[in-house]
N, C-alpha and C positions, 0 to 999 in steps of 0.2 A: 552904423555898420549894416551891409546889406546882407540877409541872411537868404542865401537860394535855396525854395523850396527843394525837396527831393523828386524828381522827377517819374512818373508815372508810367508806366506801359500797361495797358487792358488787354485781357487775355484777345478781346477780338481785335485790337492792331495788333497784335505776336501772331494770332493766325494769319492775319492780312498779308504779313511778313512771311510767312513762310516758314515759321522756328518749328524746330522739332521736339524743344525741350519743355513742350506747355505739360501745364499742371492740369486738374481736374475744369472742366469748361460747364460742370455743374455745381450747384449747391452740393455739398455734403452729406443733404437730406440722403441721399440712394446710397447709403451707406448705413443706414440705420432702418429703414424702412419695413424690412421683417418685420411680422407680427411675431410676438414671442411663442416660446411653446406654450402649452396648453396647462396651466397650472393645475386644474380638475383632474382626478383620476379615475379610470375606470374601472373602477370597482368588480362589477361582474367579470372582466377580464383577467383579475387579478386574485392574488388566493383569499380567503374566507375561509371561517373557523368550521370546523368541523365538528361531531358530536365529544372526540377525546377531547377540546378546548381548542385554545387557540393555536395557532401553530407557529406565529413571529412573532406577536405583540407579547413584552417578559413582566413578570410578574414587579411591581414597584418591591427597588434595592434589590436585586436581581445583580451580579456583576456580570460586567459587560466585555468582551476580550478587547486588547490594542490592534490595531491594524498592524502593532510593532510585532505579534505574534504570529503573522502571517508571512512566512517569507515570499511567498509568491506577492501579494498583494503590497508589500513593500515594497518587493523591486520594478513593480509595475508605476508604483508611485515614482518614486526615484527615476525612472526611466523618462518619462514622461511628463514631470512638473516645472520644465523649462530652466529649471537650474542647474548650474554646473556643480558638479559633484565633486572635480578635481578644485575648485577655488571654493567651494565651503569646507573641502577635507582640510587645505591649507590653511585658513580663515577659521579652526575648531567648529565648524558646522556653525557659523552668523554669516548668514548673508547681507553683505556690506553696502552702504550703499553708493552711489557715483551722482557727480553735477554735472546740473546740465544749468540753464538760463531759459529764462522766461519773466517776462514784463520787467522788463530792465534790471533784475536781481538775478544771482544764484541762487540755484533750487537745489534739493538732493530728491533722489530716487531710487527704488530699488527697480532690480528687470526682472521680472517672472517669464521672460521669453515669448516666443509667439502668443500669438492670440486665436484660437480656433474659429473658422469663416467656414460660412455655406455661402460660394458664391461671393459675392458682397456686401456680405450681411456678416456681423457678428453673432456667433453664438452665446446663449446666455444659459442660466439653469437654474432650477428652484431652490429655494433656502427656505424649511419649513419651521415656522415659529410656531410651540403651542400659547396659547394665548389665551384667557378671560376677558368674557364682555365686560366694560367700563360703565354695562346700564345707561349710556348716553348714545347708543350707535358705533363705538370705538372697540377698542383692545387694548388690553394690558396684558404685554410677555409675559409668560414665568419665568421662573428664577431656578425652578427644580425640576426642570428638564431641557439638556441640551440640544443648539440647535440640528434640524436631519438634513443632512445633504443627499441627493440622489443619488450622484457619483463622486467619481475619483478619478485622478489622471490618469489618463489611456484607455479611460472608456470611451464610448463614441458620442455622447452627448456632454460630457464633460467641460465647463468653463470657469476661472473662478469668477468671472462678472454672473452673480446671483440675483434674481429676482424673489423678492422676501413676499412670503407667500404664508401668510396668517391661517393657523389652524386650531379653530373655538374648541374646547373640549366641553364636554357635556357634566350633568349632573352625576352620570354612570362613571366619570373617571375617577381611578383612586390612586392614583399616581405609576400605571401603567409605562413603561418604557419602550417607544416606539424605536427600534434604530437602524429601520430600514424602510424602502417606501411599499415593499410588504405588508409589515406591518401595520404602517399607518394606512393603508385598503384594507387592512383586517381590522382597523378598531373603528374603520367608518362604518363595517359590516356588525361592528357589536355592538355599534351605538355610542364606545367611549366619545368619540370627537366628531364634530361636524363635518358639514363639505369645506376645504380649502376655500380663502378667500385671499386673492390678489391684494397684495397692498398697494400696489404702482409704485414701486421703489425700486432699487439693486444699490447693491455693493459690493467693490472689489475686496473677493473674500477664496484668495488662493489656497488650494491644501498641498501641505510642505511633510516633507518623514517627520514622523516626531520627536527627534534631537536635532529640528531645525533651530534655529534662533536669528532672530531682525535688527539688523544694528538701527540703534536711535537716537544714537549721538545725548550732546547734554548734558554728558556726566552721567545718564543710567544706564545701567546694564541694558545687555542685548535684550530684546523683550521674550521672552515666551509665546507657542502658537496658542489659540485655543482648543479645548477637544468639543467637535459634534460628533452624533453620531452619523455613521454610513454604512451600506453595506454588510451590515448586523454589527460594526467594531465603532468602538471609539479612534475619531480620524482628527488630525489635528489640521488647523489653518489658522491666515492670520488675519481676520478682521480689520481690515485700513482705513484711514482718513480720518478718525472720529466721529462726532456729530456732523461735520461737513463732508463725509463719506458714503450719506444715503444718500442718493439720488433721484429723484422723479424719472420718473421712464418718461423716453421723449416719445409722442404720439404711442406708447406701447413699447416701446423699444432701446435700444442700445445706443448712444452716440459714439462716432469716432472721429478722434482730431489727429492733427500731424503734427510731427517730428521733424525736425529738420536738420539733418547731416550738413555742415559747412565743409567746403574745399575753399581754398583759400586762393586771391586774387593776386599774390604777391607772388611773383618769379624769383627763385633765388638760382644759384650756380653760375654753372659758365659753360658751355652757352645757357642762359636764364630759363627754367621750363618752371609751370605751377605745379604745384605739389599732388602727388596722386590720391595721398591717403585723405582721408579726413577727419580734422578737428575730431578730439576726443570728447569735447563738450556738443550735447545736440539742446537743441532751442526748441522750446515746448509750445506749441499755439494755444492752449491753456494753460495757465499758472494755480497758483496755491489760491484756492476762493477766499473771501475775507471774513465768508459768513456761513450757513448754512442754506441751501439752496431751497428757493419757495415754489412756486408750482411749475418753475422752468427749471433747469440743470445748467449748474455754472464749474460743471469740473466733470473729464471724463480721463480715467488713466487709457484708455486704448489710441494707440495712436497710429497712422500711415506715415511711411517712411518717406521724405524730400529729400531729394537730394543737389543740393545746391552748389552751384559754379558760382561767389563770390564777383562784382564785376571787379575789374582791372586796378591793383592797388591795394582793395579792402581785406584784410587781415580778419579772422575771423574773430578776433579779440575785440575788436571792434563791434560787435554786435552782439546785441542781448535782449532780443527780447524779436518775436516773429512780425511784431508791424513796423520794425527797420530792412524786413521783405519783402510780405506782404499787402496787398489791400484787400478786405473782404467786405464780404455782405454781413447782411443779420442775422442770416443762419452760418455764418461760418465759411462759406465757399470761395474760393479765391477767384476775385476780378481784373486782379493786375497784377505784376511785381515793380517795385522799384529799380530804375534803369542805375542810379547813384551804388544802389550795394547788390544787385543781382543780373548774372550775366546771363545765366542759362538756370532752368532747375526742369527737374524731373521727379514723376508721382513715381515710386514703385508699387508692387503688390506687396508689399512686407508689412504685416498689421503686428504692435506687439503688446505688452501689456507693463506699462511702465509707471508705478504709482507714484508720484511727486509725496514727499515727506510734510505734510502741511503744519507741523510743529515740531521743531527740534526737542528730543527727549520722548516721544510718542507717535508709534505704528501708524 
């Protein structure tokens, strides 16, 4: 049986050609390139304790209020965390999740909506861990104090892709509550905790109202968010991926992969025209990693939106998995598409943040 290969187009004969429907004609890299923010705080810029004591850092067992007690700061969250309010109100507050396809399987996913960009760049934000030296050069989290997030949705440097950002406490700590980045400026000024130190990781780690909840299939219940602090309150979010959920920062920075929206190549009616909408299944350019990622990153949820004209025939049922599309390079950037299942496609500017479920029954 003679099996014909699928046939190739390179994005420099689609230009040669004259198409208007080219994808990205670079690597991927200029989509991640940003240097991150600056994990170090300025201290001197920020407040310090004065002779009555301290003024944010609370004393250890201290209670701490919910974010739920803030109605303004609630509905800023709500406003802003990319979720639909009317389908979790339906749904009893579980945000449910939807498949898409990637590397020739069905995948599930949840969508936390847009993804915030400077430019072409993804934005990221700090996730402060207090942590003990390991005596080896290392760190070991605590257990007895939650994590500090800077912001919240609808602030202006706000992201959930987090940058984990280790903070050594010193001999002076006595189990002080830091739950604001106040705070943690005032106990580097008292000496409780050291300077911040970058771990070179992140993870998607969105903040949701606190009667949110995560469908996770399996047989178990919707999962529960975690509470860190924020903002001086306890703020809740849901820490994703598991152990294959931290990620090395690529050169410093944030990866972003694509999406791909199918339309579909099959004319139906009378007179016969292709369908306008598209395929409610989108195809993921990274899949579920098999392992936990070593000093490269093999999974990122943010992705750029494709949008695909199917060529003549192909069904979008037909296709599962993005290299019966594309051809790429080694960093990810596309060099061709295949002429046998792609007619046309197009990059948009729509970047969102869409977590793939890498275990049935867990976030």
């Amino acid at each position: 049986m003679n099996v014909q290969a699928p046939r190739l187009l390179l994005v420099a004969a689609a230009l040669g050609a004259g198409c208007d429907a080219l994808g990205p004609l670079v690597d991927d890299d200029r989509y991640d390139a940003t240097p991150p923010i600056d994990a170090s705080l300025d201290v001197d810029a920020m407040a310090s304790p004065d002779a009555a004591g301290p003024r944010f850092v609370l004393p250890a067992g201290s209670a701490v209020p919910s974010v739920a007690d803030d109605a303004e700061l609630l509905t800023q969250i709500r406003l802003n965390d990319g979720l639909s309010d009317s389908a979790l109100a339906s749904n009893g507050g579980v945000l449910a999740r939807s498949a898409g396809k990637s590397g020739g399987a069905t995948v599930m996913y949840w969508n936390f909506g847009a993804a915030p960009m400077a430019g072409n760049f993804a934005v990221t934000a700090p996730l402060y861990v207090l942590v003990d030296s390991d005596g080896n050069g290392g760190w070991i989290p605590r257990t007895d104090h939650p994590y500090l997030i800077d912001s919240i949705p609808g602030d202006v440097r706000y992201a959930a892709i987090r940058r984990v950002v280790y903070v050594p406490v010193t001999t002076s700590y006595a189990g002080e509550l830091l739950t604001s980045v106040d705070a943690l400026a005032e106990a580097i000024s008292l000496g409780l905790v050291a300077e911040p130190v970058p771990a070179g990781t992140w993870r998607n780690m969105p903040v949701v109202p606190p009667d949110t909840k995560l469908e996770v299939g399996g047989g178990a219940p919707p999962a529960e968010p975690l509470e860190v602090y924020g903002r001086g309150y306890r703020v809740t979010l849901f820490p994703l991926g598991g152990d294959r959920g931290t990620q090395p920062l690529r050169n410093g920075s944030m990866p972003i992969g694509q999406e791909s929206r199918l339309f579909s190549g099959v004319a139906t009616g009378s007179p016969p025209t292709l369908p306008a909408n598209a395929d409610a299944q989108l195809v993921f350019q990274y899949g579920i990693p098999a392992a936990p990622p070593t000093t490269a990153f093999n999974y990122t949820p943010l992705v750029t939106q494709l949008d695909v004209r199917l060529a003549t025939g192909v069904a979008p049922a037909g296709i599962m998995s993005d290299a019966q599309l594309f051809a790429r390079s080694g960093t990810g950037g596309i060099t061709g598409h295949y002429l046998d299942t792609v007619a046309t496609y197009t990059l948009t500017t729509t970047v969102s943040n869409r977590q793939l479920q890498f275990q049935e029954g867990q976030p």
